[in-house]
N, CA, C and O atoms as a GROMACS GRO file, in nm:
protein
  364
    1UNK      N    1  -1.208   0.985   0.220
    1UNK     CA    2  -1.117   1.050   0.131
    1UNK      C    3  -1.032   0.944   0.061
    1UNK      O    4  -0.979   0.856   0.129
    2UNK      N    5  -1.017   0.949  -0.055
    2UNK     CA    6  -0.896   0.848  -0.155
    2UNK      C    7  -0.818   0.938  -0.202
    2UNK      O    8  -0.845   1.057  -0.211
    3UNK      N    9  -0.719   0.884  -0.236
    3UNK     CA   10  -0.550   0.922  -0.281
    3UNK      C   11  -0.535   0.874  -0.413
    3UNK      O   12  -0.551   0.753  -0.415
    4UNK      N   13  -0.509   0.927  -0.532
    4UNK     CA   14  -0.496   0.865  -0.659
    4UNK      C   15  -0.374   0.824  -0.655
    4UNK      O   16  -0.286   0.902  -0.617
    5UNK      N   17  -0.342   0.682  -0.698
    5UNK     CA   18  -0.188   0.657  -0.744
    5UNK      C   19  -0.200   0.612  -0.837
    5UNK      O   20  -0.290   0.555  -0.900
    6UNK      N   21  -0.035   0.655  -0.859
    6UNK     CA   22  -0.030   0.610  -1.036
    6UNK      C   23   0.122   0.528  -1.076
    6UNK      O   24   0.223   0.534  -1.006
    7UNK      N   25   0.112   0.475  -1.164
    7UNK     CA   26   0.258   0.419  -1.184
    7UNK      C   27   0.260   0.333  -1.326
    7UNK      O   28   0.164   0.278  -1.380
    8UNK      N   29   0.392   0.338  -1.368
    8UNK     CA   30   0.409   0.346  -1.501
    8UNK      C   31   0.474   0.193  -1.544
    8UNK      O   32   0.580   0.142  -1.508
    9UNK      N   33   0.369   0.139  -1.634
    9UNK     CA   34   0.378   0.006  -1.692
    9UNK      C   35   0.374  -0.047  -1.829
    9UNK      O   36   0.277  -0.021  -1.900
   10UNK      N   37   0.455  -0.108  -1.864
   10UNK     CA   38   0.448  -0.093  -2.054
   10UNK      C   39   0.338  -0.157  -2.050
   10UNK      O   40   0.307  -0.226  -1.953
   11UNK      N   41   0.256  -0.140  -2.169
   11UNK     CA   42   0.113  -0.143  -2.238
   11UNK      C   43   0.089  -0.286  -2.276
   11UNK      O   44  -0.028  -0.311  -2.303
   12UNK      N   45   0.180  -0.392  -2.284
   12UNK     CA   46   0.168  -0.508  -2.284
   12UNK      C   47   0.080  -0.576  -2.176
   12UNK      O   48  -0.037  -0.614  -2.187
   13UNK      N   49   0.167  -0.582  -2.062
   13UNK     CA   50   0.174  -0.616  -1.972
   13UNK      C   51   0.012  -0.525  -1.921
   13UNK      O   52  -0.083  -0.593  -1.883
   14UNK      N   53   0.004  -0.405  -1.926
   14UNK     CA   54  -0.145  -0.392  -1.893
   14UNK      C   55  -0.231  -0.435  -1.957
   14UNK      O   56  -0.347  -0.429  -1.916
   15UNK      N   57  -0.205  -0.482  -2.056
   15UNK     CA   58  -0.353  -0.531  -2.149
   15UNK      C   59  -0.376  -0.637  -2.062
   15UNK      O   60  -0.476  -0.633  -1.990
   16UNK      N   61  -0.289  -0.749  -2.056
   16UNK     CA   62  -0.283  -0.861  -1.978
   16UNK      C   63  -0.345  -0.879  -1.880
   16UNK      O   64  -0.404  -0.985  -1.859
   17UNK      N   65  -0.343  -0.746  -1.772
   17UNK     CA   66  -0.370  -0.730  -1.649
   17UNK      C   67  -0.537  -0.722  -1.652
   17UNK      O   68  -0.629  -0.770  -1.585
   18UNK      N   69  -0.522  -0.618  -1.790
   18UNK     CA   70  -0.666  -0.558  -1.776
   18UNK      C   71  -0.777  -0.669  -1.808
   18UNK      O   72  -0.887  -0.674  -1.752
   19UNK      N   73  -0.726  -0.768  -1.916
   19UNK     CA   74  -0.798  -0.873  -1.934
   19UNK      C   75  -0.853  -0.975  -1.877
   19UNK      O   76  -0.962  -1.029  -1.890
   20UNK      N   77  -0.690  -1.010  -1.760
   20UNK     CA   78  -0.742  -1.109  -1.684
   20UNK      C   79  -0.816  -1.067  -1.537
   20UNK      O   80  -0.862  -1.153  -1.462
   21UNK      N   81  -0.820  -0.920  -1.508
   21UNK     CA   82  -0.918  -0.867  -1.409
   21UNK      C   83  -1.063  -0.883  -1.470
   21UNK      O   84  -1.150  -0.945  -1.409
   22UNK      N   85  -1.092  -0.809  -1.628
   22UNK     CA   86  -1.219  -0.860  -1.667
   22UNK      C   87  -1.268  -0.997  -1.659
   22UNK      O   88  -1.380  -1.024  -1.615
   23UNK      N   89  -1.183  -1.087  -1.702
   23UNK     CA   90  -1.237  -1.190  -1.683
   23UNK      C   91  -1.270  -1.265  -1.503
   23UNK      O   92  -1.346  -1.353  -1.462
   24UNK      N   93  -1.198  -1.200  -1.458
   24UNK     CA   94  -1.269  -1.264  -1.290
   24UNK      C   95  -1.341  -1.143  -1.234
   24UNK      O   96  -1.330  -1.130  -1.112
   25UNK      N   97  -1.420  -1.042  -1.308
   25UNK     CA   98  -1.499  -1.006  -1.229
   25UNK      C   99  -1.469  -0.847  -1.190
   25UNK      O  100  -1.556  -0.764  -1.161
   26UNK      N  101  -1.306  -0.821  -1.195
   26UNK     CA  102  -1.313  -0.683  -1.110
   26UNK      C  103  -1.265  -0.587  -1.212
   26UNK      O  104  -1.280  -0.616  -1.331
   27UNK      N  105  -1.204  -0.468  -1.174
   27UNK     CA  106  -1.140  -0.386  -1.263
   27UNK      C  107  -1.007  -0.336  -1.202
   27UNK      O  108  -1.011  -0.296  -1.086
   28UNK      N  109  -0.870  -0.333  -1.281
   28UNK     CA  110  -0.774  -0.300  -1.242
   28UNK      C  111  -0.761  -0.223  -1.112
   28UNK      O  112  -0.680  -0.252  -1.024
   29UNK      N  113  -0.868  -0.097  -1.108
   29UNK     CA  114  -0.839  -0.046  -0.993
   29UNK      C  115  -0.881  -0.089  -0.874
   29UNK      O  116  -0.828  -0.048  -0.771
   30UNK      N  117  -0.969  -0.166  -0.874
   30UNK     CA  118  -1.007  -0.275  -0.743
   30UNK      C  119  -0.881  -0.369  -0.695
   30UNK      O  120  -0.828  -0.385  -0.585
   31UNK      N  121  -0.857  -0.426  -0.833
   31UNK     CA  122  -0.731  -0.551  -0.787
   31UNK      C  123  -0.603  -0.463  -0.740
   31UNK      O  124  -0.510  -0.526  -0.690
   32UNK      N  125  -0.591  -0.318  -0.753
   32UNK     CA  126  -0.473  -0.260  -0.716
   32UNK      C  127  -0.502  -0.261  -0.560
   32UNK      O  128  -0.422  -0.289  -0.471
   33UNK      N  129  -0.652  -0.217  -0.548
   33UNK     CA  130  -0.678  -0.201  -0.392
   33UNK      C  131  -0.664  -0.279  -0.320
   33UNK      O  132  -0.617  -0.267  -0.207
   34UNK      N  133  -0.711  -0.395  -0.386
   34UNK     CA  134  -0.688  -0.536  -0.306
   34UNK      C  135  -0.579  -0.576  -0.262
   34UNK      O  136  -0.575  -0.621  -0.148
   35UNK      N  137  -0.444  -0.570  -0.354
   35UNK     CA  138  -0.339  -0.586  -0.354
   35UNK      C  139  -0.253  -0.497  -0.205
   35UNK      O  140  -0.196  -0.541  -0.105
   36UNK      N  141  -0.281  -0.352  -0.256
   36UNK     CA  142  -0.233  -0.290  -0.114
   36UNK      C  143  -0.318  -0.316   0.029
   36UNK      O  144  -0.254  -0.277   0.127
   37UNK      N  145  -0.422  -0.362   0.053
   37UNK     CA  146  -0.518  -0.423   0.112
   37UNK      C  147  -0.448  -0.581   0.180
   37UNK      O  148  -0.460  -0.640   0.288
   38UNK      N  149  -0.391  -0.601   0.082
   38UNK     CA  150  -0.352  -0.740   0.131
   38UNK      C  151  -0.170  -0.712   0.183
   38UNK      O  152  -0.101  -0.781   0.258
   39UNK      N  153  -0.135  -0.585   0.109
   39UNK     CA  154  -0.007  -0.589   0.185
   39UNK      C  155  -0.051  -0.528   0.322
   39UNK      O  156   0.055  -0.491   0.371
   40UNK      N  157  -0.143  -0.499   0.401
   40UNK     CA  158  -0.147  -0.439   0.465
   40UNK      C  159  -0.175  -0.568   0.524
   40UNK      O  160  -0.083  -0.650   0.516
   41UNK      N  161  -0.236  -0.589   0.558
   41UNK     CA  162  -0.303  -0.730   0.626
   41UNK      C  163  -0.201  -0.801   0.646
   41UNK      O  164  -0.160  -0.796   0.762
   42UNK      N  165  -0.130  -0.881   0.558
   42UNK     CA  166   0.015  -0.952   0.598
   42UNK      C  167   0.163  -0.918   0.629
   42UNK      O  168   0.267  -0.982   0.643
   43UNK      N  169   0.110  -0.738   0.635
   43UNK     CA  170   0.222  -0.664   0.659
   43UNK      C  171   0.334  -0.730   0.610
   43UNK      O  172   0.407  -0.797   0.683
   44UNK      N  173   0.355  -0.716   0.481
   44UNK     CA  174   0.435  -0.718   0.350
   44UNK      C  175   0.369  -0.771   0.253
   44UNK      O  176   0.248  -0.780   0.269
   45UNK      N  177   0.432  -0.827   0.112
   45UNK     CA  178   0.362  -0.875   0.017
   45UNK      C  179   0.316  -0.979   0.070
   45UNK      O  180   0.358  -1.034   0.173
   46UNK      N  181   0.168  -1.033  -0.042
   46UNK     CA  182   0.129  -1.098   0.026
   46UNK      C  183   0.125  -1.260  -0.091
   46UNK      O  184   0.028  -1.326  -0.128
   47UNK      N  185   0.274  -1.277  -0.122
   47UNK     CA  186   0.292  -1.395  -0.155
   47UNK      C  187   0.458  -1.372  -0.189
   47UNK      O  188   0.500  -1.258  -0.212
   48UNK      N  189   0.522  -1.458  -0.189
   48UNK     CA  190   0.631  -1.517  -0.172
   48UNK      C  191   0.743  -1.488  -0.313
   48UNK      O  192   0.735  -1.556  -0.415
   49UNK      N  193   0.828  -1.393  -0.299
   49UNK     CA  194   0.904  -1.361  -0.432
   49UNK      C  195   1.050  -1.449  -0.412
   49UNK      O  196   1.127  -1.462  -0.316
   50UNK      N  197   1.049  -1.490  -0.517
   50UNK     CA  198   1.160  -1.602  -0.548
   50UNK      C  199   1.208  -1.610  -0.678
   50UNK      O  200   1.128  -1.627  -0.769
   51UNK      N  201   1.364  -1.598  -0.709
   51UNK     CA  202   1.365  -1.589  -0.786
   51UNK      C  203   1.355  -1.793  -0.929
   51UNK      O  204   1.366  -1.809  -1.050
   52UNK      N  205   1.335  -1.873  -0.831
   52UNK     CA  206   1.307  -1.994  -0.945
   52UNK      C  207   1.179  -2.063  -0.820
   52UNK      O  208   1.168  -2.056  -0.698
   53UNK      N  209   1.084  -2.138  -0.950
   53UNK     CA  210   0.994  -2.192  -0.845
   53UNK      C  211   0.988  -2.268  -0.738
   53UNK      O  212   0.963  -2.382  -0.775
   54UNK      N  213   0.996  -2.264  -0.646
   54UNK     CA  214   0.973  -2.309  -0.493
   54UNK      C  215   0.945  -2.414  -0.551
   54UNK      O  216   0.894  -2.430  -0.661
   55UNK      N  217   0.984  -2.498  -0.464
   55UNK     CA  218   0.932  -2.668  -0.408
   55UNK      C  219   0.820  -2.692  -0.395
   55UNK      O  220   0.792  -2.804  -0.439
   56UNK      N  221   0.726  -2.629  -0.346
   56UNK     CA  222   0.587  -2.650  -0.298
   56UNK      C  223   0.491  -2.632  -0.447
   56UNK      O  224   0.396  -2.708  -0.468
   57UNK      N  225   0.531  -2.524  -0.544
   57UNK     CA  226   0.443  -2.523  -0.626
   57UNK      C  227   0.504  -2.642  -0.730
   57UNK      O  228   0.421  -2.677  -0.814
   58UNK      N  229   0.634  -2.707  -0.736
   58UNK     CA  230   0.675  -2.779  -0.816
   58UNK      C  231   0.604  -2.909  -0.726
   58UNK      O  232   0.548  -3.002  -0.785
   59UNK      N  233   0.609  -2.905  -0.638
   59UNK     CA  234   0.535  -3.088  -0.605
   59UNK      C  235   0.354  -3.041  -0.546
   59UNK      O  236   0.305  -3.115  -0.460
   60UNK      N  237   0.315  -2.986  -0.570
   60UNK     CA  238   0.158  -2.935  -0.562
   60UNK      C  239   0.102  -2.972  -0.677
   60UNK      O  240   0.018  -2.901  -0.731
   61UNK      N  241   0.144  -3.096  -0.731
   61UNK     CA  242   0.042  -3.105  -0.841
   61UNK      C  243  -0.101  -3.228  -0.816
   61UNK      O  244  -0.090  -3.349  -0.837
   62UNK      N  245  -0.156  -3.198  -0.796
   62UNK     CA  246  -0.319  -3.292  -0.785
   62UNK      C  247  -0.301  -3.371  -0.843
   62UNK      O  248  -0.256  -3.376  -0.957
   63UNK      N  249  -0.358  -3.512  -0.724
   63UNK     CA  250  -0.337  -3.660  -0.816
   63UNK      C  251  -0.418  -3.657  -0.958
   63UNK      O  252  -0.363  -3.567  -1.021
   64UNK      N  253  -0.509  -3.705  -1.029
   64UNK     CA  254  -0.549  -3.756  -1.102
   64UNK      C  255  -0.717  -3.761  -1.050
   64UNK      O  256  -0.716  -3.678  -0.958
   65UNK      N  257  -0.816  -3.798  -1.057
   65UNK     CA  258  -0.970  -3.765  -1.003
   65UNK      C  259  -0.991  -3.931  -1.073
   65UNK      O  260  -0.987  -3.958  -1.193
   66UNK      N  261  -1.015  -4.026  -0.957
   66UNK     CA  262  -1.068  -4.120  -0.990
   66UNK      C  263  -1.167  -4.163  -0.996
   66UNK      O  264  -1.194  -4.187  -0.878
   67UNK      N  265  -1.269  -4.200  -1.072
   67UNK     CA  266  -1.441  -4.206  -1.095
   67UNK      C  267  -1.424  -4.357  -0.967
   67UNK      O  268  -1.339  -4.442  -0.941
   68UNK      N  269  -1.582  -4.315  -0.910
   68UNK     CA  270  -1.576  -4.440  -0.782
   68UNK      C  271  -1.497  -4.374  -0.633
   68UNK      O  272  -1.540  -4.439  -0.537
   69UNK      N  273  -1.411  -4.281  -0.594
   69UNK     CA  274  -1.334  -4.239  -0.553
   69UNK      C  275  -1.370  -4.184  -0.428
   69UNK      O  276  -1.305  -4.189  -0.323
   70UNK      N  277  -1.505  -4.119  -0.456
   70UNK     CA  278  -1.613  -4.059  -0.316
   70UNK      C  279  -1.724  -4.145  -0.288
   70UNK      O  280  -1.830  -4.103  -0.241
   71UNK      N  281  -1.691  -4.319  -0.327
   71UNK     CA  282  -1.774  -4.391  -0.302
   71UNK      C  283  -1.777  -4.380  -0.144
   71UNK      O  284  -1.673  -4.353  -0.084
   72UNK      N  285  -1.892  -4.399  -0.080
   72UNK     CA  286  -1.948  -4.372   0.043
   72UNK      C  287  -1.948  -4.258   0.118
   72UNK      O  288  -1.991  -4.236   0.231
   73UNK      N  289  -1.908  -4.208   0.059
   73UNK     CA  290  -1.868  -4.056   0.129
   73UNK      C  291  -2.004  -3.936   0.112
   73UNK      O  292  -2.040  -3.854   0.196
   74UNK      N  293  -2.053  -3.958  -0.010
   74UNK     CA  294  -2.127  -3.899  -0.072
   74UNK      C  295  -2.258  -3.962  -0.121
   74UNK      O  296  -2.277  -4.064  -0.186
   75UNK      N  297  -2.354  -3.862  -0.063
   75UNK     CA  298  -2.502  -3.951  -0.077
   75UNK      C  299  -2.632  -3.833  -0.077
   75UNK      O  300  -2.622  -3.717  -0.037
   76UNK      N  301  -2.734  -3.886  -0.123
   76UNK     CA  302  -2.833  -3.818  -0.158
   76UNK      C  303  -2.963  -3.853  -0.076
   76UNK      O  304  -3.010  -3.966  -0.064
   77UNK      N  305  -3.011  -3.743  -0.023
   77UNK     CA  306  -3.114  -3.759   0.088
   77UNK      C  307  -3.277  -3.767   0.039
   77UNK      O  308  -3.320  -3.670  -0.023
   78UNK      N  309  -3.345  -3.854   0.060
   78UNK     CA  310  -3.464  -3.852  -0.032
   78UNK      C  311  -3.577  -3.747  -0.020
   78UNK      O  312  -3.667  -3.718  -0.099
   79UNK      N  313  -3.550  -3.707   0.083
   79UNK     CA  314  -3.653  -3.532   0.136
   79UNK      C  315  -3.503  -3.441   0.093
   79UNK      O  316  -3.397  -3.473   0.147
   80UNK      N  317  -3.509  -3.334  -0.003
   80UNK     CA  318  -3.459  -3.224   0.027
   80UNK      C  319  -3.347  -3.164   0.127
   80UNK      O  320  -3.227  -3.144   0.142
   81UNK      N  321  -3.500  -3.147   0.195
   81UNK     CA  322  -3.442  -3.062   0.305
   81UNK      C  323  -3.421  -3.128   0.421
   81UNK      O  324  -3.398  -3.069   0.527
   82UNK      N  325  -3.427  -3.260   0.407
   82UNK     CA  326  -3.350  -3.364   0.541
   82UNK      C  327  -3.237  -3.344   0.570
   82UNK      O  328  -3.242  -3.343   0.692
   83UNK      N  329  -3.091  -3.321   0.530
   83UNK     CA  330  -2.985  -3.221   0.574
   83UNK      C  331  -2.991  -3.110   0.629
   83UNK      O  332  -2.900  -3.062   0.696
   84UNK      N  333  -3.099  -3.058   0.606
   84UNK     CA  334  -3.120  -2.910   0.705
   84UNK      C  335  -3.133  -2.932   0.819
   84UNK      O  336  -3.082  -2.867   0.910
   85UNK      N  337  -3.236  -3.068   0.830
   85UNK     CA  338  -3.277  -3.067   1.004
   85UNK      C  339  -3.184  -3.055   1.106
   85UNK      O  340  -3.210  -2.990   1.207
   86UNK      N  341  -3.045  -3.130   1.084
   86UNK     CA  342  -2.902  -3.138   1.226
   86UNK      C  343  -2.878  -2.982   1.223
   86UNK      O  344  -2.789  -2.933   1.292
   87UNK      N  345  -2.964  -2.898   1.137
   87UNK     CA  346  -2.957  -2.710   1.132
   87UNK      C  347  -3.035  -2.652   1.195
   87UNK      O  348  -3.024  -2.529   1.199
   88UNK      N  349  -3.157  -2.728   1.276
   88UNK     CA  350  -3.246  -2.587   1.296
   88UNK      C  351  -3.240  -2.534   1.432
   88UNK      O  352  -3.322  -2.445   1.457
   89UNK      N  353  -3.160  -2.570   1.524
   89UNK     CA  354  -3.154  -2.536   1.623
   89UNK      C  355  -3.065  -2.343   1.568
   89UNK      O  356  -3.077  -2.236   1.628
   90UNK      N  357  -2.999  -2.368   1.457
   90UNK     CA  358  -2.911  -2.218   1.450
   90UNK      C  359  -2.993  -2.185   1.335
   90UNK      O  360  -2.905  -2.199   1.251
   91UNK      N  361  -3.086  -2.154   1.274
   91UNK     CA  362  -3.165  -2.122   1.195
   91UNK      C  363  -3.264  -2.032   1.262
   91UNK      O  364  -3.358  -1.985   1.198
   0.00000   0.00000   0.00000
């Protein structure tokens, strides 16, 4: 059984909504579900209301991506599927 809710938002602000749900995929009434879905789960909202930006999103900014940077870290196996093998015991 579902419950319709409804609630009242100037038409701006929904276009906005409605657009940027199309563009990742869902539709307003999913992301509403999700939303109460997620207040439920973290039993309250489920991100942080403030009224000026927090510290964390003001110094969260990503260094710079230096070419050379994942030197050794990162490598290419000449069979394929030679990374699979340390897998087949859970396969």
């Amino acid at each position: 059984m579902s419950i319709r809710v409804s609630t009242h938002i100037d038409e701006a602000t929904m276009k906005q909504f409605d657009k940027i749900c199309e563009s990742i995929g869902t539709t307003p009434a999913n992301a509403m579900s999700m939303f109460i879905k997620g207040v439920i789960n973290h039993n309250g909202i489920p991100f942080s209301l403030t009224t000026a930006p927090s510290k964390t999103t003001e110094t969260a900014v990503r260094p710079p991506f230096r070419f050379g940077s994942m030197k050794g870290k990162v490598w290419m196996a000449d069979d394929f599927d030679a990374p699979l093998d340390d897998f087949k015991e859970y396969m």
